[in-house]
C-alpha positions in Angstrom: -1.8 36.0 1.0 1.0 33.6 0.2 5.0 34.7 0.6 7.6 33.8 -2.1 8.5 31.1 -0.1 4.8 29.1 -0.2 4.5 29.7 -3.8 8.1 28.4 -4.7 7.2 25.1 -2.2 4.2 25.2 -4.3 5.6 24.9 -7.9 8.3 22.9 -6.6 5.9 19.9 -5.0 3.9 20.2 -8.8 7.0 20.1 -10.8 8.0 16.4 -8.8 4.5 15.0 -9.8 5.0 16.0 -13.2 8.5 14.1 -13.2 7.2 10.7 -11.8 4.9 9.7 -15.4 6.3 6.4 -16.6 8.7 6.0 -13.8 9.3 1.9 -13.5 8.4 1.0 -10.3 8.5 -2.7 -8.8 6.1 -3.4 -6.7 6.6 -6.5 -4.5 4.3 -8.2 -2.1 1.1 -10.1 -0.8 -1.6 -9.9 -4.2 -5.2 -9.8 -2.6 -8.3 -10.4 -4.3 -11.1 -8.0 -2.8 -14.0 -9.9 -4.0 -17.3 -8.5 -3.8 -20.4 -10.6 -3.6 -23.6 -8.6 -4.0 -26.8 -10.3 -3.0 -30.9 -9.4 -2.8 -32.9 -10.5 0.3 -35.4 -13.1 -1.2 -36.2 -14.4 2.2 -35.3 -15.9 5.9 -34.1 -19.4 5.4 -36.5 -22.5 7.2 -33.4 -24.5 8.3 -32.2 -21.2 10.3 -32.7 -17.7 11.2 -30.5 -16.6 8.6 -31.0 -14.6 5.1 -31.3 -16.7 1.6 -30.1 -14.0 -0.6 -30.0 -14.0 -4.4 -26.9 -13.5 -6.3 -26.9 -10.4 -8.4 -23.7 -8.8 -9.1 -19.6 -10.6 -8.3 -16.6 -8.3 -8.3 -13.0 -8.4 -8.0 -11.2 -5.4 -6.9 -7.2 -5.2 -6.4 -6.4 -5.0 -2.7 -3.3 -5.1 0.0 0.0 -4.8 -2.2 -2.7 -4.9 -5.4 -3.6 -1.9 -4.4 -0.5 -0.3 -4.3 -0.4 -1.2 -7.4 -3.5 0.4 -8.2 -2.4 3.4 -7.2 1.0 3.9 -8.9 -0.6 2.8 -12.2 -3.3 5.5 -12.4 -0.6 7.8 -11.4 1.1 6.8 -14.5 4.1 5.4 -13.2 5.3 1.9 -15.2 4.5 -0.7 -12.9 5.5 -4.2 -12.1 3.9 -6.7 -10.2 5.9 -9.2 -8.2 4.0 -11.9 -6.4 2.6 -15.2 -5.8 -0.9 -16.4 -7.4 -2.8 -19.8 -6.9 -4.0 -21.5 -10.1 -7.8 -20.6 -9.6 -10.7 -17.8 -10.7 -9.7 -15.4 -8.2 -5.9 -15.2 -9.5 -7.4 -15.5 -12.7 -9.2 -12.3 -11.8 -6.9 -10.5 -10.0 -4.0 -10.6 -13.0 -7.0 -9.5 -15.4 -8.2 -6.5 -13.4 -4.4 -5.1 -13.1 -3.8 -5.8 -16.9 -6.6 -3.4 -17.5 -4.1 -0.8 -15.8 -1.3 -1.1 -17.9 0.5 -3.1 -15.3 3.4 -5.6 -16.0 2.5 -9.0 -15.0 5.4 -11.2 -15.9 7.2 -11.9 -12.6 3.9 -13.1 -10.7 4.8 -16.8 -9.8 1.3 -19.2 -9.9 1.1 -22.0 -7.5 -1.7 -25.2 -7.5 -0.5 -25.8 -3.9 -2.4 -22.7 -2.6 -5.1 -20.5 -3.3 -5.0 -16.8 -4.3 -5.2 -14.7 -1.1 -8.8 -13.4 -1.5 -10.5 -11.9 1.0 -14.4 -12.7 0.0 -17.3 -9.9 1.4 -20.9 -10.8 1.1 -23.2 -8.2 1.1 -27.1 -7.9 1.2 -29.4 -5.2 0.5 -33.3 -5.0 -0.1 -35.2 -1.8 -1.4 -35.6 -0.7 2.0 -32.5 -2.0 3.6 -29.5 -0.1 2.8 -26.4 -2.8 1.2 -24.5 -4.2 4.3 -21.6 -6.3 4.9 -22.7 -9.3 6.4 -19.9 -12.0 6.4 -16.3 -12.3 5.1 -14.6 -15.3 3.9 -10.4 -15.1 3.5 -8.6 -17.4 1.7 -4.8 -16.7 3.4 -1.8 -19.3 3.2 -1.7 -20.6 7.0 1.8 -21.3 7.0 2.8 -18.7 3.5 3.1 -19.8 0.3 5.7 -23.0 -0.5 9.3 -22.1 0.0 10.4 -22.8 -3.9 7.5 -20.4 -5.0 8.9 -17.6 -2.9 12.6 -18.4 -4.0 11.0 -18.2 -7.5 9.7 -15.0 -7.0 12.9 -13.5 -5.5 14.9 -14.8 -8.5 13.1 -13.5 -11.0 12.9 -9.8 -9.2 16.5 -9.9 -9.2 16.7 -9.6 -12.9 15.3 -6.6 -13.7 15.4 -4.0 -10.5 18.7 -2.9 -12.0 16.2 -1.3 -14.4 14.1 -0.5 -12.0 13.4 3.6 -10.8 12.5 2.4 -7.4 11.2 -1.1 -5.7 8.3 -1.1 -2.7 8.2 -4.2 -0.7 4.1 -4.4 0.5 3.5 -6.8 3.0 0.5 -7.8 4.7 1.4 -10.6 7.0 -0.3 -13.1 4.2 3.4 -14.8 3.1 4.6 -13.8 0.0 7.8 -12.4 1.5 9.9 -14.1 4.2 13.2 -13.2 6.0 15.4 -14.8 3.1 13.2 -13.2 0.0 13.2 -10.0 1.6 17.6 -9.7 2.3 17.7 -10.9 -1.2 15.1 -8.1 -2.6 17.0 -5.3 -0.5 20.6 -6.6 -1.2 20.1 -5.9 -4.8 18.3 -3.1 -4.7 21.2 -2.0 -2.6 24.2 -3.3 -5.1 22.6 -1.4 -8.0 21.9 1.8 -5.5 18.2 1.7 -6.0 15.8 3.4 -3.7 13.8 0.8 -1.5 10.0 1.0 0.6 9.1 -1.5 3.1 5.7 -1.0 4.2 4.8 -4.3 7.0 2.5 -5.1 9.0 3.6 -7.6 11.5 7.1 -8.1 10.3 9.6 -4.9 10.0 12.2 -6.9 11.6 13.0 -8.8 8.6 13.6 -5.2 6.5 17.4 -4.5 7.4 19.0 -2.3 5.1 15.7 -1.2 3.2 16.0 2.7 2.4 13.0 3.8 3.6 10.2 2.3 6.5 6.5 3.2 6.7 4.8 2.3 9.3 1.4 3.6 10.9 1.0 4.7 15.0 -0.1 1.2 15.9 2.4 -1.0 14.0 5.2 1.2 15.3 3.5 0.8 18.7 3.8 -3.2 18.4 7.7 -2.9 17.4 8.1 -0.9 20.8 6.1 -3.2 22.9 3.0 -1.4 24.0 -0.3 -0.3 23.1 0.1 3.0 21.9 2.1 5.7 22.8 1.7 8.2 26.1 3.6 10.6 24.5 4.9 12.4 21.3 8.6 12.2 22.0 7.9 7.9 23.1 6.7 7.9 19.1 10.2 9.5 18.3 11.8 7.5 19.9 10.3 4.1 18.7 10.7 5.5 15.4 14.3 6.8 15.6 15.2 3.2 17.6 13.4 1.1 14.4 15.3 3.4 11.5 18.6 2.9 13.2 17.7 -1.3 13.6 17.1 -1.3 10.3 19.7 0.6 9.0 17.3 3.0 6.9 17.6 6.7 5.9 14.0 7.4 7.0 11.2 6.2 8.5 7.3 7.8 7.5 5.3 7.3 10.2 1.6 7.9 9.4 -0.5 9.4 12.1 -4.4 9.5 10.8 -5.8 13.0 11.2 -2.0 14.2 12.5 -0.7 13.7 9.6 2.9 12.0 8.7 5.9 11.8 10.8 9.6 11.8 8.6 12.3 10.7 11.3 15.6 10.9 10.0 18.8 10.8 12.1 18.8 13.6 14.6 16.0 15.4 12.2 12.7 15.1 12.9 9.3 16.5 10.6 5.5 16.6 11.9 3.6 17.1 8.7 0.0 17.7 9.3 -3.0 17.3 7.7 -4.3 20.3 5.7 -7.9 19.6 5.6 -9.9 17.3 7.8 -13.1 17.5 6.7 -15.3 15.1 5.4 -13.0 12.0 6.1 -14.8 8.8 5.1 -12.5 5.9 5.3 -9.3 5.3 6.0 -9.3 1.8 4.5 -6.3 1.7 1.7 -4.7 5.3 2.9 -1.3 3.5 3.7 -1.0 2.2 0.3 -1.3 5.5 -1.5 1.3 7.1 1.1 3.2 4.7 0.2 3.2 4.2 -3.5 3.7 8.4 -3.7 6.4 8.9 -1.1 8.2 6.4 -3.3 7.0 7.7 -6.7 8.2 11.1 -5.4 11.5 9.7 -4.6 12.0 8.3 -8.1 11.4 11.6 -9.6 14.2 13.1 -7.1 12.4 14.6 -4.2 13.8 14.6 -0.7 12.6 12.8 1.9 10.6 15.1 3.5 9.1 16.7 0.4 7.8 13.3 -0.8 6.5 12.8 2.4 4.4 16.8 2.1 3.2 15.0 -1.5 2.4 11.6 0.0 0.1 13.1 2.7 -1.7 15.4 0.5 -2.9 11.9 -1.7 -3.6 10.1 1.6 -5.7 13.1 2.3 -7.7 12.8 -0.9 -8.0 9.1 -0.5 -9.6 9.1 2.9 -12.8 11.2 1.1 -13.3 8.4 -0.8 -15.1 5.8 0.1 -13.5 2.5 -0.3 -10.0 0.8 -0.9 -9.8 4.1 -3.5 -6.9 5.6 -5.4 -6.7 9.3 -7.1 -5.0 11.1 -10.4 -2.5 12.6 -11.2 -5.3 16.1 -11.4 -6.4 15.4 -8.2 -3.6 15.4 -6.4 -2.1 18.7 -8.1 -5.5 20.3 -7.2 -5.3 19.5 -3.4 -1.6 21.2 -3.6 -2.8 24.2 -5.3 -5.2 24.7 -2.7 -3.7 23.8 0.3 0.0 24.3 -0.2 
């Protein structure tokens, strides 16, 4: 039986996801192309022991900070894309299959010096083979995109977070954002007060000032220098030691099954998974964590509250299979029952 407590926590988690619809949120970061090659096994090839498959279906999906994207739109916040595009098909692509989201557009920068990031999967299947993955091709800038495209970028962002809700900086190690587009990002975010994400894979260092950090178990564990962590309290401490670096409020640390971690200074929350059954993939859970903790922010929660709504969506996504995003329905569902 739930107290009058539960059931206020309850209402008041619903009430923030009701708030967020048609909150502008920039979204800022490395723009993937997830392209999907489908092809059927015709035969074994004579010039070597590999399969000859024939083309049947292609498909571009939005990944890395695309997805992030993804997921704010279909959560009906206002979203606008900020990033760096090559002049080809598969940037082509990419801008089409986030315009069919509602999502703004104008501040993506194109490039003829380098291709889209695109990360290419070829998969095979046969009526009695079931559809595997069989090789990947990427298409990543070796050395990140040309410095006057990414000064570009950053100069055109500048001009409208002042109307921004809230701003989330996604990146993937693929070289959209540096050390100097980044400060820039976060000093203006920071002039106009507005409420900043960082979510990096191999770079957090370059975040200072940035309002709030996510970070998974591992990343966190590369910022301390080892492999993972022995103990709880060495993950607190990492965590506390990274917020205080970077001069943040918070820091979400996501913990797979375990949950979330909020570290705040001298306040620490463990919030755990509700339900962990039937978890299918993980792939893409980081970006709907972080597109809802930041959507939850915008529509005034706490820290730790937006963390409690973030983990429930990561929760849904995971019994998806697939870079996958939910609704608005879905998400208030899980609350209701779990909450």
């Amino acid at each position: 039986m739930e107290d009058d407590g539960d059931m206020r926590m309850k209402e008041k988690l619903v009430k923030l996801i009701s708030k967020w619809h048609d909150k502008r949120v920039l979204v800022v970061g490395d723009l993937t192309a997830d392209i999907y090659l489908d092809g059927h096994i015709a035969r074994i090839s004579r010039e070597a022991p590999v399969l000859v498959l024939e083309p049947t279906e292609e498909k571009t999906l939005l990944g890395a900070a695309a997805n992030v994207i993804h997921n704010g739109a279909v959560l009906g916040a206002r979203i606008f894309a900020g990033g760096i595009i090559g002049e080809d098909s598969a940037g082509e692509q990419l801008v089409s299959e986030m315009c069919k989201f509602g999502v703004n557009t104008e501040f993506i920068v194109k490039t003829p010096l380098e291709h889209t990031i695109s990360k290419q999967r070829i998969m095979a299947w046969d009526h009695a083979v079931v559809r595997q993955h069989i090789v990947r091709i990427d298409r990543v800038p070796k050395n990140g995109f040309p410095k006057n495209e990414a000064f570009e970028l950053a100069k055109m962002i500048t001009k409208i977070i002042p109307n921004m809700d809230v701003v989330i900086l996604s990146d993937y190690g693929n070289g959209t954002l540096n050390n100097s587009s980044a400060c820039t990002i976060i000093d203006e975010c920071n002039k106009y007060r507005i409420p900043s994400f960082v979510d990096s894979r191999y770079a957090i260092t370059n975040y200072s000032n940035i309002s709030y950090i996510k970070q998974n178990e591992s990343e966190l564990a590369a910022f301390a220098g080892v492999e993972e962590f022995a103990e709880k309290e060495d993950l607190i401490v990492a965590g506390e030691k990274l917020r205080v670096q970077l001069n943040a409020k918070a820091a979400l640390i996501s913990l797979g099954t375990e949950g979330v971690m909020v570290i705040q200074e001298k306040v620490v929350d463990h919030i755990p998974v509700r339900d962990k059954s039937e978890i299918y993939d993980v792939n893409g859970a980081g970006d709907t964590l972080t597109m809802v903790a930041a959507l939850a922010i915008s529509a005034g929660a706490n820290i730790v509250d937006a963390a409690k709504i973030a983990n429930y969506a990561a929760g849904v996504v995971v019994r998806k299979m697939g870079t996958a995003t939910l609704t608005v329905e879905e998400l208030r569902t899980v609350i209701e029952q779990f909450e």
